[in-house]
C-alpha positions in Angstrom: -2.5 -9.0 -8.3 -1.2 -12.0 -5.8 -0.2 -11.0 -2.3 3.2 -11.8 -2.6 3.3 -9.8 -5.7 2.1 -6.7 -3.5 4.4 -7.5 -0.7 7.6 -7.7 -2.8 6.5 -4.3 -5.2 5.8 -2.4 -1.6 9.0 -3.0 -0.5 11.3 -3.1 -3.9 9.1 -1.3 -6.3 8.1 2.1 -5.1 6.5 3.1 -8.6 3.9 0.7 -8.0 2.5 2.8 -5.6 0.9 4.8 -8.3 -1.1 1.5 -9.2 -1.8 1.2 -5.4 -2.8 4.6 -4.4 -6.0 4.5 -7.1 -7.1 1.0 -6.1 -10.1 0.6 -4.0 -9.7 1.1 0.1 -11.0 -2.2 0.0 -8.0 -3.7 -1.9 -5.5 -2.2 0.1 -7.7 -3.7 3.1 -7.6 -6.8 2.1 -4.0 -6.8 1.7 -3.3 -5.8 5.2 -5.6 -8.0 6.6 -3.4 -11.1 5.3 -0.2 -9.2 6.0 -1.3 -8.7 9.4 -1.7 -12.6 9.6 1.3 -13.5 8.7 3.0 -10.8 11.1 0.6 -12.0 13.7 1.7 -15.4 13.3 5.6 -14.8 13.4 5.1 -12.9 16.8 2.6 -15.4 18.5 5.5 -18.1 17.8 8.1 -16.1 19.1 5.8 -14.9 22.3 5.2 -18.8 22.8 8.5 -19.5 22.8 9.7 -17.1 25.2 7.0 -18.6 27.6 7.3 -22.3 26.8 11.1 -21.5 28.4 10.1 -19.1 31.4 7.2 -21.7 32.3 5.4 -20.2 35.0 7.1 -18.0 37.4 6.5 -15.0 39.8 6.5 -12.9 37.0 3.6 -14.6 35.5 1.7 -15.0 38.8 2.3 -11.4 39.4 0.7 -10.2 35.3 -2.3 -12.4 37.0 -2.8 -10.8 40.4 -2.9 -7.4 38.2 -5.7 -9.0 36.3 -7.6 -9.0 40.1 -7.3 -12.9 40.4 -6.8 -14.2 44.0 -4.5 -16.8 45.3 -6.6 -19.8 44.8 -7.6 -19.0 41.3 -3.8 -18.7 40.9 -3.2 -21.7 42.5 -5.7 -23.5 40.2 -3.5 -22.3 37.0 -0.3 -23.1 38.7 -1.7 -26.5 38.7 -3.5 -26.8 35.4 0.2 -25.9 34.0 2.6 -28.3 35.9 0.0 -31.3 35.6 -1.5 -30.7 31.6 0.6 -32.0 28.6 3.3 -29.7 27.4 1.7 -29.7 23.9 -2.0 -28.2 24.9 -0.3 -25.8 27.1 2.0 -24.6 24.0 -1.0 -25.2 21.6 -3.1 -22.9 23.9 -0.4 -20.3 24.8 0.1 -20.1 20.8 -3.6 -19.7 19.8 -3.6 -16.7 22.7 -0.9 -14.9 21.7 -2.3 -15.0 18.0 -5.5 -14.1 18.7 -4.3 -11.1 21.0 -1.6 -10.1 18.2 -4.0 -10.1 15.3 -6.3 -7.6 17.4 -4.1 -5.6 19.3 -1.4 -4.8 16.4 -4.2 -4.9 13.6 -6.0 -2.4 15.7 -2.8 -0.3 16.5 -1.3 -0.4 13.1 -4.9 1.3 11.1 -4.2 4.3 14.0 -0.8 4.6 12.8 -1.7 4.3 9.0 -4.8 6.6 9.8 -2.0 8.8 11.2 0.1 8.3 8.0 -2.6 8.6 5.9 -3.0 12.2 6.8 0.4 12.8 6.4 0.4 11.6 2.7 -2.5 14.3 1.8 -0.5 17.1 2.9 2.7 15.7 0.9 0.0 15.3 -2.0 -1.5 18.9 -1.4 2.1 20.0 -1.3 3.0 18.4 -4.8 -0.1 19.8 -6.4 -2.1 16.7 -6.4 -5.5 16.0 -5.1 -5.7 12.6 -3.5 -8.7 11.4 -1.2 -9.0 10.4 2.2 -8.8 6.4 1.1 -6.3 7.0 -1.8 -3.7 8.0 1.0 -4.7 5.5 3.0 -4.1 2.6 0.2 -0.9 4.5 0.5 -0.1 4.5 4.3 -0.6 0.7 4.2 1.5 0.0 1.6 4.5 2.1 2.9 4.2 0.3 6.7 5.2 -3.0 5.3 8.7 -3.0 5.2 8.6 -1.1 8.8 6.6 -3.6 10.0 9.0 -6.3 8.9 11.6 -4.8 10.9 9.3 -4.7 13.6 8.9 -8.6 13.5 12.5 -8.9 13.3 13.2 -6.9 16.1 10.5 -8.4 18.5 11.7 -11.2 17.8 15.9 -10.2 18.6 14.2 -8.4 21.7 12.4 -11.2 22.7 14.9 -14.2 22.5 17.9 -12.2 23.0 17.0 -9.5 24.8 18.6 -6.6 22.2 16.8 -3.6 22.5 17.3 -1.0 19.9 16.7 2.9 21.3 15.5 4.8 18.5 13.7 1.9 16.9 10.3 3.8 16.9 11.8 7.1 14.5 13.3 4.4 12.5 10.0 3.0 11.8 8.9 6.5 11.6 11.2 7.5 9.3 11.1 4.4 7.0 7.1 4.9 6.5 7.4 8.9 5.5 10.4 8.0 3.1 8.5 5.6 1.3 5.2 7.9 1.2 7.5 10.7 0.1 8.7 8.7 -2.5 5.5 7.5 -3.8 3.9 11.0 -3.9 7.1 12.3 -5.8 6.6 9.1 -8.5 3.0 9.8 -8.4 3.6 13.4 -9.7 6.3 12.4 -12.3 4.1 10.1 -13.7 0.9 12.6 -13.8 3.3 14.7 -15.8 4.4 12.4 -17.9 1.0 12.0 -19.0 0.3 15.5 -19.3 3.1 15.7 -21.3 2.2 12.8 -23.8 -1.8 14.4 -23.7 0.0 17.3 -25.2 2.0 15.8 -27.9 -1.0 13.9 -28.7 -3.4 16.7 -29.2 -0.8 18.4 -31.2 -0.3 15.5 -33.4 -4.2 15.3 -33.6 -4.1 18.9 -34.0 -1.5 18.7 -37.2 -3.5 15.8 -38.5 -6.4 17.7 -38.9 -4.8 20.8 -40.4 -3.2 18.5 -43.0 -6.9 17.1 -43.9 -8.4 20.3 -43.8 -5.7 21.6 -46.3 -6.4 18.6 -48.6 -9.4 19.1 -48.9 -9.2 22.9 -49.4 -6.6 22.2 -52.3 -8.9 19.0 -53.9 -11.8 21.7 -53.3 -10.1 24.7 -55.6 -9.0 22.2 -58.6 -12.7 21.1 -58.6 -13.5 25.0 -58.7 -10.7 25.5 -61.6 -12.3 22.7 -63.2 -15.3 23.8 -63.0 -14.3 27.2 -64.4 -12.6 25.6 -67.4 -15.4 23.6 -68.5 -18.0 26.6 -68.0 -15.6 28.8 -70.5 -15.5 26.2 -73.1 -17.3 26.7 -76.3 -19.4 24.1 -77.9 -18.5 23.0 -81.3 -20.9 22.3 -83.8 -20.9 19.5 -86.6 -19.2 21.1 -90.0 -21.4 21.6 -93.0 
């Protein structure tokens, strides 16, 4: 299945989770390796943005005497900025922040799907189904992607605008749970469902094979009566 197929049936199809949830870990892996891309990519523009229009202030002076650098080193940076080409400094600030997103949020995001993960087992256990340690986790990833949109959204309102939103986090919370709720829920309807249809076909199989069985029985007593009638006939001899 394409990526953009998965992206658009995680967020508008919740009854493809079913599909989802007994794929291979590595599938849904893969998936949020190139989701995380282009997330990463969307918040290393907006980050170079935001510091292509600060430039280099206090603030930024300040993030590096945190780091332990002294005033020279500082200095030489201050430097390097206000005498090298706009376009490097953009081109490096952007390749930074991408590198640092793709680690930092990839690494922070498997936590929270780990977290997830375990939280989809217990909806399973509760619902009567058995799932395993990666077929919850297939599902934790898939039911993050719409939250993590949002979360690209809102950096980047946050970041060029400066809107904060409160209660942002128990949004995103909330979002993820709804979605594996809803999955689990589908998950068992479906595993019903086929129950269900088993059962009629087993019947049917069943009623088959009685009506066979009965044929036979009937073809089997008219070859018996047969039998019978030919054994109680008399031979006739030739007339004198």
């Amino acid at each position: 299945m394409p990526f953009f197929v998965r992206l658009k049936r995680a967020i508008f199809n919740p009854e493809s989770y079913s599909n989802f949830i007994l794929e291979k870990t590595k599938e849904g892996i893969k998936y949020f390796l190139k989701f995380l891309i282009i997330f990463s990519i969307i918040v290393s523009i907006v980050q170079t943005i935001d510091f292509y229009n600060q430039g280099i202030g206090e603030e930024q002076l300040n993030i590096l005497r945190d780091y332990g650098f002294d005033e020279t080193h500082i200095q030489e940076v201050k430097d390097f900025y206000e005498q090298t080409n706009g376009f490097y400094i953009i081109a490096i600030a952007f390749i930074a922040n991408l590198i640092s997103s793709y680690v930092i949020y990839g690494i922070s995001t498997l936590l929270t799907a780990c977290v997830f993960s375990v939280f989809g087992l217990i909806i399973a256990r509760i619902c009567g189904i058995k799932l395993k340690f990666g077929n919850a986790f297939n599902l934790a990833i898939y039911a993050i992607t719409l939250p993590t949109i949002l979360l690209a959204i809102y950096m980047i309102v946050n970041i060029l605008f400066g809107i904060e939103i409160k209660y942002f986090s128990l949004a995103y919370d909330a979002i993820t749970y709804i979605y594996i709720i809803t999955a689990v829920l589908m998950l068992r309807a479906d595993l019903i469902k086929q129950k269900i249809e088993l059962t009629k076909i087993i019947k049917e199989q069943e009623k088959v094979k009685e009506e066979v069985k009965e044929k036979e029985e009937k073809k089997k007593d008219k070859n018996d009566e047969n039998d019978e009638l030919n054994g109680n006939e008399e031979p006739q001899g030739n007339k004198a």
